[in-house]
C-alpha positions as CSV (number, residue, x, y, z in Angstrom):
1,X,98.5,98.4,86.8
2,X,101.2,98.0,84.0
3,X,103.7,97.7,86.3
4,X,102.3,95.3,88.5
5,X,101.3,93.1,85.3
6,X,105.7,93.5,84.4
7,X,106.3,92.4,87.7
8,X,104.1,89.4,88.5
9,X,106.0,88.3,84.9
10,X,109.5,88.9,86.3
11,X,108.4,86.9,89.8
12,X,106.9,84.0,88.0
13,X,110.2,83.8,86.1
14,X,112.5,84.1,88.5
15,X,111.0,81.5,90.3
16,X,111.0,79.2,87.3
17,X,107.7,78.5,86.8
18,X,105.1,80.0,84.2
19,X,102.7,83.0,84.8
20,X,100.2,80.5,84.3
21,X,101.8,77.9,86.8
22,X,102.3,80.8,89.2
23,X,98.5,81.4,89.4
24,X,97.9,77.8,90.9
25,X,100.1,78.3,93.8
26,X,97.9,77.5,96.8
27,X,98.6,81.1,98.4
28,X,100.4,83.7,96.7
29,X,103.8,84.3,99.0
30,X,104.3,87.5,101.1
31,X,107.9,86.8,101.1
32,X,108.4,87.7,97.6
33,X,108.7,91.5,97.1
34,X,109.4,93.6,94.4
35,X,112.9,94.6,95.8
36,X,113.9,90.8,94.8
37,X,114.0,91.1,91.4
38,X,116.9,94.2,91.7
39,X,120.3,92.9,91.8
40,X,121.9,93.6,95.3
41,X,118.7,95.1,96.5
42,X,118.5,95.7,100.4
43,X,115.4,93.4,101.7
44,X,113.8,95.4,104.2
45,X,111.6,93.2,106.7
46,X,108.0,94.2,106.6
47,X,104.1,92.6,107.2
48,X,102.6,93.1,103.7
49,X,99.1,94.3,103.6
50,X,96.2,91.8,104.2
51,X,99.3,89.0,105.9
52,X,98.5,87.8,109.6
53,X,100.9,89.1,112.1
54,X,98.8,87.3,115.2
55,X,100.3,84.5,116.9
56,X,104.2,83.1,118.1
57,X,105.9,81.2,116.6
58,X,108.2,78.7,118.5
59,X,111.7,77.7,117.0
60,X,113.5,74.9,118.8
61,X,117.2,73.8,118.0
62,X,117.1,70.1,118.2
63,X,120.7,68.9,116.8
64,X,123.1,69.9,113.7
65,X,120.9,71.0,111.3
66,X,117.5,70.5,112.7
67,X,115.5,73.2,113.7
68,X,111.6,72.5,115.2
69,X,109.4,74.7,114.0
70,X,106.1,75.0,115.7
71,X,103.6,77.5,114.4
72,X,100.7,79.4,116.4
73,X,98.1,75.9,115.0
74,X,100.5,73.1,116.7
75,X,102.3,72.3,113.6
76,X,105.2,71.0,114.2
77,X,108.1,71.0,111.5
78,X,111.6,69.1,111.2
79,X,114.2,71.1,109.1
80,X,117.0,68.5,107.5
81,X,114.9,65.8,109.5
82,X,117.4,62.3,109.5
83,X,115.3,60.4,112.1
84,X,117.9,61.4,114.7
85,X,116.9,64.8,116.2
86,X,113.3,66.2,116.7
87,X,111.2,63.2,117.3
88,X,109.9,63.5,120.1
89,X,107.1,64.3,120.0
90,X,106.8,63.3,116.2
91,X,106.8,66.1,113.9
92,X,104.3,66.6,111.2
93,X,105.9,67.7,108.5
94,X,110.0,67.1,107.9
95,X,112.1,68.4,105.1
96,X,115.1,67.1,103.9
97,X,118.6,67.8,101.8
98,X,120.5,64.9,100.4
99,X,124.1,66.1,101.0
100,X,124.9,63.3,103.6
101,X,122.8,60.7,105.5
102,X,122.8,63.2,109.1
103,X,120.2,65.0,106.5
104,X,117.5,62.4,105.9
105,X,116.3,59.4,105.8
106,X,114.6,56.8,103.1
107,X,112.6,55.7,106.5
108,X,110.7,58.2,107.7
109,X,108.2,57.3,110.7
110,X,105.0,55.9,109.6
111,X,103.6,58.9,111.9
112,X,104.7,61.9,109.6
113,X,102.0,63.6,107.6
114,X,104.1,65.0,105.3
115,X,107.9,64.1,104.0
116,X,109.0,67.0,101.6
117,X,112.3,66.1,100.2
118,X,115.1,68.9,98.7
119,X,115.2,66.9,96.0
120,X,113.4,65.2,93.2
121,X,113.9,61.3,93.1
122,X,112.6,61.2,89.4
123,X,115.3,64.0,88.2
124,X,114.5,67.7,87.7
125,X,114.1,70.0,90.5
126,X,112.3,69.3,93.5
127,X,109.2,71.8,93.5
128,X,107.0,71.7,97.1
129,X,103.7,74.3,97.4
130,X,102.1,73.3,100.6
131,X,99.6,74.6,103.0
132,X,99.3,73.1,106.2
133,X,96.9,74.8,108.5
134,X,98.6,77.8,109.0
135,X,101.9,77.5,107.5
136,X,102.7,78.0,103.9
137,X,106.2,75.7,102.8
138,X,107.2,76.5,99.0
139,X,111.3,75.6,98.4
140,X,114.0,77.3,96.2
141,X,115.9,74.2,94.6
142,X,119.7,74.6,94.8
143,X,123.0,72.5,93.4
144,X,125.0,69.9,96.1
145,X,128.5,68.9,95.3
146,X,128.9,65.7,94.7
147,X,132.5,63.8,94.3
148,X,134.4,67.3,93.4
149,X,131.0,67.6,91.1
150,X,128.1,69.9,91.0
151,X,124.7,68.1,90.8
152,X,121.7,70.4,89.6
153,X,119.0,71.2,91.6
154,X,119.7,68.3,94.2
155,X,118.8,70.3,97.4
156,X,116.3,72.9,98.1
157,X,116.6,76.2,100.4
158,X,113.1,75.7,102.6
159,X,111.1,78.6,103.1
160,X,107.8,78.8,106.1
161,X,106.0,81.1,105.7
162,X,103.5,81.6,109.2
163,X,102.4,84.5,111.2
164,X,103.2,87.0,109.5
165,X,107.0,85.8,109.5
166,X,109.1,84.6,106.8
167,X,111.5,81.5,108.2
168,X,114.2,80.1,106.0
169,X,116.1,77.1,106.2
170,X,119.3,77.1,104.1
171,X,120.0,73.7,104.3
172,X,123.2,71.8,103.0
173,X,123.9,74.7,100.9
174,X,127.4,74.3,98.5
175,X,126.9,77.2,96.6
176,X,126.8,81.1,96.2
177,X,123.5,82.4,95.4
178,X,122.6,84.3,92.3
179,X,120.2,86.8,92.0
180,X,117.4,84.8,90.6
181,X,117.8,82.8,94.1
182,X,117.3,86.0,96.2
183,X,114.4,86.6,94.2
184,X,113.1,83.4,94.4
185,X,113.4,83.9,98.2
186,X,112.3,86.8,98.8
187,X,112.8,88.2,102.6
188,X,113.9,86.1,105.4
189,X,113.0,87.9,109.1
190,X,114.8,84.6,110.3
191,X,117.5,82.6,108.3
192,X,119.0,79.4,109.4
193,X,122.8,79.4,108.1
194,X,125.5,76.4,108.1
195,X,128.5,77.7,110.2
196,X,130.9,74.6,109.6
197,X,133.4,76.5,107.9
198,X,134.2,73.5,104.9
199,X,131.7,71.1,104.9
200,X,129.3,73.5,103.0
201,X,131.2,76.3,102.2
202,X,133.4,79.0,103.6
203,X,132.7,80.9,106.5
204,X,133.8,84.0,104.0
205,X,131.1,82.7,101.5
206,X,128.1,82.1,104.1
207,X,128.9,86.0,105.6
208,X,128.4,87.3,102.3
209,X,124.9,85.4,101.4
210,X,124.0,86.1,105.8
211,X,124.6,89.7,104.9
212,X,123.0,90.0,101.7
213,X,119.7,88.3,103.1
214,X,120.3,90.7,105.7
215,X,117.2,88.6,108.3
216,X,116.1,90.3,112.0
217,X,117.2,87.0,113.3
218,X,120.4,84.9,112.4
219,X,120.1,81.0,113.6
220,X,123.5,79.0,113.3
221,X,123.0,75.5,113.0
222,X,125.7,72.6,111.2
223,X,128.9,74.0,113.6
224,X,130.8,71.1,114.4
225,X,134.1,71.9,115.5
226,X,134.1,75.6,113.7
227,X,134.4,78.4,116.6
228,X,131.1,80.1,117.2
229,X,133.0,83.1,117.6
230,X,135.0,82.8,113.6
231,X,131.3,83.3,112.1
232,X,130.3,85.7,114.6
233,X,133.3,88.3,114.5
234,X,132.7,87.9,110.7
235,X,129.6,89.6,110.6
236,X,130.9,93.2,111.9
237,X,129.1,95.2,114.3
238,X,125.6,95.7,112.0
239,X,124.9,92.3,113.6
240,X,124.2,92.0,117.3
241,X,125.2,88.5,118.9
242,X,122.7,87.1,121.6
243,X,123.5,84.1,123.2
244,X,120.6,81.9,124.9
245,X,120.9,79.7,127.7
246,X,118.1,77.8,126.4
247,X,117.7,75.5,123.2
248,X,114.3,77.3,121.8
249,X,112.9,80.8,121.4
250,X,109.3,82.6,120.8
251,X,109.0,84.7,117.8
252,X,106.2,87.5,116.6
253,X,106.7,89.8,113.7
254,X,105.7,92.3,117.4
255,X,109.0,90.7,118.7
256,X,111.8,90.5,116.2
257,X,114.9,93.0,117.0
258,X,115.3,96.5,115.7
259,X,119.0,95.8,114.7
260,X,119.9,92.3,112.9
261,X,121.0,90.0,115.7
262,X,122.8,86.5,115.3
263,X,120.8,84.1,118.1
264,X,123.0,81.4,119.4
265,X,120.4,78.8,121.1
266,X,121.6,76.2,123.9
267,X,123.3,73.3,121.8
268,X,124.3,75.1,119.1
């Protein structure tokens, strides 16, 4: 009992909020395990007792860094949503990093339930807790460069969490993580990683955080000219390579691979 008092304290902190704060979350998050708050701890994928497992989940790569998401309900989400890529049909629910313009919009469609931006127009970090039928979006705020500066907290990682699975959405991310953010994550069975090489960091730099998170499935996403095969080779034989012939795939906590396997989806 002690120690599960010592760790709910250690979560709540990690993921900057008070123990009081923590208790108003609208779902407590399976993704979070006590192996986060260890320094180079080894996430090991599992379905924590009392989550759902039922249902697929359908992940769809629309164009550079947007990913639909469409959960076992219908929702339908748009990761780094600029008005360009996954429209049609109009998503529900869109998040958003500020790095560049190809990563959101100040117009949104009228149509969109929800608009959950990476950052916080009013200053401070951005902080989104949201349950939407059945799919639970929380963010892990993170820093952007900006003119050979570092801005505080002006992007977020994104985090789903639905079916059982935890689905993470690294974003325009300009910055090795700390501990506290692999905490504040938690496990990722899927992780979607910037492979441009530059433009967000090294492809050195996004091996180490890809290998650290350590996800069943690896989804590359922001490539431009960067060959496929640079990130890939980088990764070392623990990670399988699959490549698709098809933009989307199905997943089930039932279906995710044994070994930790890098999907490269049609368009990629």
């Amino acid at each position: 009992m002690r120690m599960s008092l010592i760790f709910a304290a250690i979560t709540a902190t990690l993921l900057g909020v008070s123990a009081a704060r923590a208790q108003d979350e609208p779902v407590p998050s399976h993704c979070v395990a006590m192996a986060n708050a260890l320094p180079n701890a080894t996430y090991v994928n599992f379905t924590p007792a009392g989550g759902t497992s039922e249902g697929e989940v359908k992940l769809t790569y629309a164009g550079h860094s947007t990913y639909v998401i469409e959960t076992p309900a219908g929702v339908r989400i748009a990761t780094d949503y600029s008005g360009v890529y996954g429209t049609d049909p109009l998503p529900r629910v869109v998040t958003m990093n500020k790095a560049h313009r190809t990563h959101y919009t100040d117009l949104p469609e009228a149509g969109i339930e929800y608009v959950l931006r990476g950052w916080n127009p009013e200053g401070g970090p951005a902080k989104h807790r949201l349950v939407v039928d059945d799919v639970y979006i929380r963010n892990v705020p993170t820093d952007i460069r900006r003119f050979d500066q570092m801005e505080k907290d002006g992007n977020s990682i994104f985090i789903f969490e639905v079916a059982g699975l935890c689905i993470g959405h690294l974003g325009h991310l300009h910055h090795n993580l700390e501990d506290a953010h692999y905490a504040a994550i938690g496990r990722l069975d899927v992780v979607m990683v910037p492979v441009d090489g530059g433009m967000t960091q090294s492809l050195a730099n996004m091996q180490e955080i890809t290998k650290r998170l350590y996800s069943s499935v690896v989804l590359p996403m922001h490539r431009h000219s960067t060959p496929i095969e640079e990130f890939t080779l980088r990764m070392g034989e623990g990670f399988a390579v699959d490549f698709r012939d098809s933009p989307f795939l199905t997943l089930s906590t039932r279906s995710l691979p044994q070994r930790p396997t890098i999907i490269i989806l049609e368009g990629v």
